[in-house]
C-alpha positions in Angstrom: 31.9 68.8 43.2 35.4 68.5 41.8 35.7 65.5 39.1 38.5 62.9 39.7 40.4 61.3 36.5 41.9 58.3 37.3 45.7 57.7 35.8 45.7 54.7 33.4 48.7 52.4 33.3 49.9 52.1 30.1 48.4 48.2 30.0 45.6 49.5 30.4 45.7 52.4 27.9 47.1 49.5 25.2 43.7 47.5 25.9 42.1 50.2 25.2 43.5 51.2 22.4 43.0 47.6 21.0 39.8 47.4 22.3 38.5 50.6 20.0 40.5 49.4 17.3 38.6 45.6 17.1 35.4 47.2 17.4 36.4 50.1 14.1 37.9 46.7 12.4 34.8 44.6 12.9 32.3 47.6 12.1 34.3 48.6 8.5 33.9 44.6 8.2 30.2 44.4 9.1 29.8 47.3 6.2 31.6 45.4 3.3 29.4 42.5 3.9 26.2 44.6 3.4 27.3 46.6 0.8 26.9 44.3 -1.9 23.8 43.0 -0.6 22.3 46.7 -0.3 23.9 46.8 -4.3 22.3 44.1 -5.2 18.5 44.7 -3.5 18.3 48.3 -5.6 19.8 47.0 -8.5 16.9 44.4 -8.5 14.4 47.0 -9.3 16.4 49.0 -12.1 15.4 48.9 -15.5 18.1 47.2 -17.7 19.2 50.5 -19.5 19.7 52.7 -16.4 21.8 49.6 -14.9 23.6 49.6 -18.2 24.7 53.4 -18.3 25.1 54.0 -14.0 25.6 50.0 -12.3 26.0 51.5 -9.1 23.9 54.5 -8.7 20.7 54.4 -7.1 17.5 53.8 -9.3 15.5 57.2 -10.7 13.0 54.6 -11.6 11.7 51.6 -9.8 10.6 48.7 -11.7 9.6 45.7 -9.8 8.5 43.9 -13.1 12.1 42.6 -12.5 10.5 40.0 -10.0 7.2 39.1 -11.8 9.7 38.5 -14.9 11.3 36.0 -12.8 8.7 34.5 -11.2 7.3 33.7 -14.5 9.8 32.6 -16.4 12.0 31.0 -14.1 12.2 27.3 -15.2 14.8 24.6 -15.9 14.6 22.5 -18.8 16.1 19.1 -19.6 15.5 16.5 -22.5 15.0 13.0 -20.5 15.6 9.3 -22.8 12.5 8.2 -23.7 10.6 11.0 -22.4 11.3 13.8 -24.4 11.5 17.6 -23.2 10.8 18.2 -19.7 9.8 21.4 -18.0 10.9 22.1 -14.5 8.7 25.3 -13.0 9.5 27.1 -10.1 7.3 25.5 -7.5 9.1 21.8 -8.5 12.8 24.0 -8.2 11.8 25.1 -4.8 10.6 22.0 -3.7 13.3 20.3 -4.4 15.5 22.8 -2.7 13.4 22.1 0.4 13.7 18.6 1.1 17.0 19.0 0.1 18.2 21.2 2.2 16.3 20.1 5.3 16.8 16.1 5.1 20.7 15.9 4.0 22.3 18.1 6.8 19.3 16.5 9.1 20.5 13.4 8.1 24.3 13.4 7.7 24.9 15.4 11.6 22.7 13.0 13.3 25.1 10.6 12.1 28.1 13.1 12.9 26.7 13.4 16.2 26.1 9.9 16.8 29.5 8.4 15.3 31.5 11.4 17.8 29.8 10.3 20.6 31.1 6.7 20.2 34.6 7.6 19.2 34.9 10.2 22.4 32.8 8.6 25.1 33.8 5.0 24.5 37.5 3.4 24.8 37.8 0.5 21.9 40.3 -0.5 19.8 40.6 1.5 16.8 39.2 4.5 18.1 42.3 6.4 18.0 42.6 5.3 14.2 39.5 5.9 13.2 39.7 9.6 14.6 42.8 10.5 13.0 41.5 8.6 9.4 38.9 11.0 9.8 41.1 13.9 10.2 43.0 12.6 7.1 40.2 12.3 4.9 38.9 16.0 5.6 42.3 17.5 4.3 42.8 15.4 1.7 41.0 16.6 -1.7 38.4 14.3 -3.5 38.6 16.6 -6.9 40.5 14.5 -8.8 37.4 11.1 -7.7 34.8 12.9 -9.5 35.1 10.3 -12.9 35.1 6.9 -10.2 32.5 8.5 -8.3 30.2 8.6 -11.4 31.1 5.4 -12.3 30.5 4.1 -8.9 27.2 5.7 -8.5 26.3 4.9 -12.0 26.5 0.7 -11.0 24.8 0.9 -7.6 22.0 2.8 -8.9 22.1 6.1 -7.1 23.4 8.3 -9.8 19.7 10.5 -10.5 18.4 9.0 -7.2 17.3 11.7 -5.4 16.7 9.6 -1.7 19.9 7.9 -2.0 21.8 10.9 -3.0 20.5 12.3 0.3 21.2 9.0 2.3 25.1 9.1 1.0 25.4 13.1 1.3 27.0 15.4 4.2 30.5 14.2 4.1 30.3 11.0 5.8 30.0 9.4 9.5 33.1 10.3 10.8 35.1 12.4 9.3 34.7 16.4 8.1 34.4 19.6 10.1 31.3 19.0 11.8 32.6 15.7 13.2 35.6 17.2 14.9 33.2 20.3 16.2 31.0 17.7 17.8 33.9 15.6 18.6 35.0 18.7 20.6 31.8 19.3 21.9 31.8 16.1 23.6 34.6 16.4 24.9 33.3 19.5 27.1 30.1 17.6 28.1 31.0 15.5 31.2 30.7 11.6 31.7 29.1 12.1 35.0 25.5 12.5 33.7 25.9 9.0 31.6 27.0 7.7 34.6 23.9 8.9 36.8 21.5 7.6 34.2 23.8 4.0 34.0 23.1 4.1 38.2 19.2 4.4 37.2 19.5 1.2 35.2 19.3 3.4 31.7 21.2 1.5 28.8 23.5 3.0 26.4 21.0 3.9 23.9 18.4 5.1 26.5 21.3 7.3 27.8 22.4 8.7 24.5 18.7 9.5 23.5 17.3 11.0 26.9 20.6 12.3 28.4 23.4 13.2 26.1 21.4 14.6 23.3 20.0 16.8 24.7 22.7 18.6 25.8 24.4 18.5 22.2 21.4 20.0 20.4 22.7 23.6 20.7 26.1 22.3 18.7 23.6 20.5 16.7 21.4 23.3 15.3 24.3 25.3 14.7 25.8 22.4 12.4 22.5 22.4 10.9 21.8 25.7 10.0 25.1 25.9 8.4 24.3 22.7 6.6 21.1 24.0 5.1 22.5 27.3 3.8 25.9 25.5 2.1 23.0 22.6 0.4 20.6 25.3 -0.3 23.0 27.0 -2.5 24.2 23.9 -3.7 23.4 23.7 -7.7 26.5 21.6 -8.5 25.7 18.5 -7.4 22.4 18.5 -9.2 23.8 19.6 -11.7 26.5 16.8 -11.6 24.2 13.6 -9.6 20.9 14.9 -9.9 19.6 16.1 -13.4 16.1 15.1 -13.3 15.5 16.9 -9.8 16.5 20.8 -10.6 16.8 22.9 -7.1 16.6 26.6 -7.2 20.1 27.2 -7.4 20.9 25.2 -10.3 17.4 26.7 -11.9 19.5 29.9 -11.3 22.6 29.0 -12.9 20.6 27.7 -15.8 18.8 31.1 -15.7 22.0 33.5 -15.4 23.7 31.0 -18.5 20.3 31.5 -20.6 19.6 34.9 -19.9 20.2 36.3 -23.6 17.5 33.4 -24.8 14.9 35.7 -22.9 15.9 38.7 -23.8 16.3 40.1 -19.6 18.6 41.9 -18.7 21.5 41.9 -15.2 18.3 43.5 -13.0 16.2 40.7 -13.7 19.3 38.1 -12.2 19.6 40.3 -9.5 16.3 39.5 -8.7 16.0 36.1 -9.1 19.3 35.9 -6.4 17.1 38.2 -4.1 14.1 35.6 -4.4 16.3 32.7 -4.0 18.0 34.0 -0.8 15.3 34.8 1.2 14.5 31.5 2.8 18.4 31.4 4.0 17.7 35.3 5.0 14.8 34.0 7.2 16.3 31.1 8.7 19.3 32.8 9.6 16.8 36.0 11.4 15.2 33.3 13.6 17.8 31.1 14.7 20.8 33.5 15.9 19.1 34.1 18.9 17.7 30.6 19.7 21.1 29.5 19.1 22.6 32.3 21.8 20.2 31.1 23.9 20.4 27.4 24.3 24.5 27.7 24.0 25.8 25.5 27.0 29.0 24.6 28.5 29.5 21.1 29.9 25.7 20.5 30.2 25.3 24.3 32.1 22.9 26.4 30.2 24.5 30.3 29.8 
């Protein structure tokens, strides 16, 4: 049986040709990202002098002391008016980092979510106003507030207030990138099944709760998950609002800064990064699929 080639047109041999040359582009991509994670997982179990003399050869000798060092030395300390020295270990870092990380971006896209659906479901006046204000104040920079801020927070109580910090965190109601996602994401969710639920007798909260939400929670979890790996990271603002609560990142920064005091070497900080990002590593491992899963268009499931 004779084989038969079809003739390409040349649009089709340029789509191709792009085609093959997105997929090398993304795959030399892919790479680049794991490369410095593979670095920095081998390095972890080098002993200090072989790291010293060959950085980025593979280990002739494992030494996963590197990680018992860290787990056991690991603290953050901090001298507290009228209390004296106080020693933050581990478990208090991590916990910490847990609420943290879990309550703020919980808190601040429900919020998101629920200021977006107002401003694109509902006609008011104002709402054009307060949807551009809030793309103003997400391109404007808020460096230059940090000394009012303090100042600010200092007089209403919540500078070192650990619950209100979380209450006032995730960059607002209505403004920042995750309001104009949802924003956007509203906007591809149709009226029509508000309207149904209106025709049952539902109200407008009843409707929002048991109709509309649901169908945002894809876009939701996605906001989330980014928001928990941005705050779990996050060790300047503890180490700028929140002194007396220490989260793992900031332990770490304390630990990288301090690392000649104990007499450890660059293995031993690799390490302590490796420890640190494995709760991210995991969340990220079970949630790319759940989010593929439940992604919908207008209120269709695909």
């Amino acid at each position: 049986m004779k084989k038969r080639y079809v003739k390409l047109r040349p649009v089709q041999v340029v789509d191709r040709i792009f085609k093959y040359l997105s997929i090398t582009v993304m795959i030399v991509y892919a790479i680049s990202l794991l490369i410095p994670l593979f670095w920095m997982l081998y390095s972890s179990i080098k002993p200090a002098d072989e790291f010293l003399l060959s950085p980025y050869a593979f280990p002739k000798k494992l030494q996963f002391s590197n990680y018992a060092e860290v787990l056991s030395k690991l603290e953050y300390r901090r001298t507290k008016e009228g209390v004296g020295l106080v020693v933050y270990g581990l478990g208090d870092m991590f916990l910490y980092s847990i609420v943290w990380s879990i309550a703020t971006p919980l808190i601040a896209n429900f919020f998101n979510m629920l200021t977006s659906y107002v401003v694109c479901k509902y006609k008011f006046p104002g709402r054009n106003f307060i949807y551009s204000l809030g793309i103003f104040l997400m391109v404007i920079p808020i460096i230059g507030t940090g000394p009012a801020s303090l100042r600010i927070h200092k007089a209403l109580g919540l500078y070192d207030n650990f619950l209100g910090r979380i209450l006032i965190s995730g960059s607002g109601a209505f403004y920042g990138f995750n309001f104009i996602l949802m924003y956007g994401a509203w906007k591809g969710i149709p009226w029509a099944y508000a309207e149904a639920s209106f025709i049952d007798g539902s109200s407008n909260i009843r409707t929002f709760f048991h109709v509309m939400m649901p169908l945002m929670i894809p876009t939701f979890m996605v906001t989330f998950i980014l928001g928990f790996l941005s705050t779990w990271n996050d060790y300047l603002t503890f180490l700028t609002w929140l002194p007396s609560y220490p989260n793992l990142a900031l332990g770490m920064y304390m630990f990288q800064y301090n690392i000649k005091l104990y007499g450890l070497g660059v293995p031993t900080i690799l390490a302590g990064f490796t420890i640190t990002a494995i709760p991210t590593a995991v969340l990220y491992l079970f949630s790319q699929k759940t989010i593929m899963t439940k992604m919908n268009v207008g209120g269709l499931k695909g």
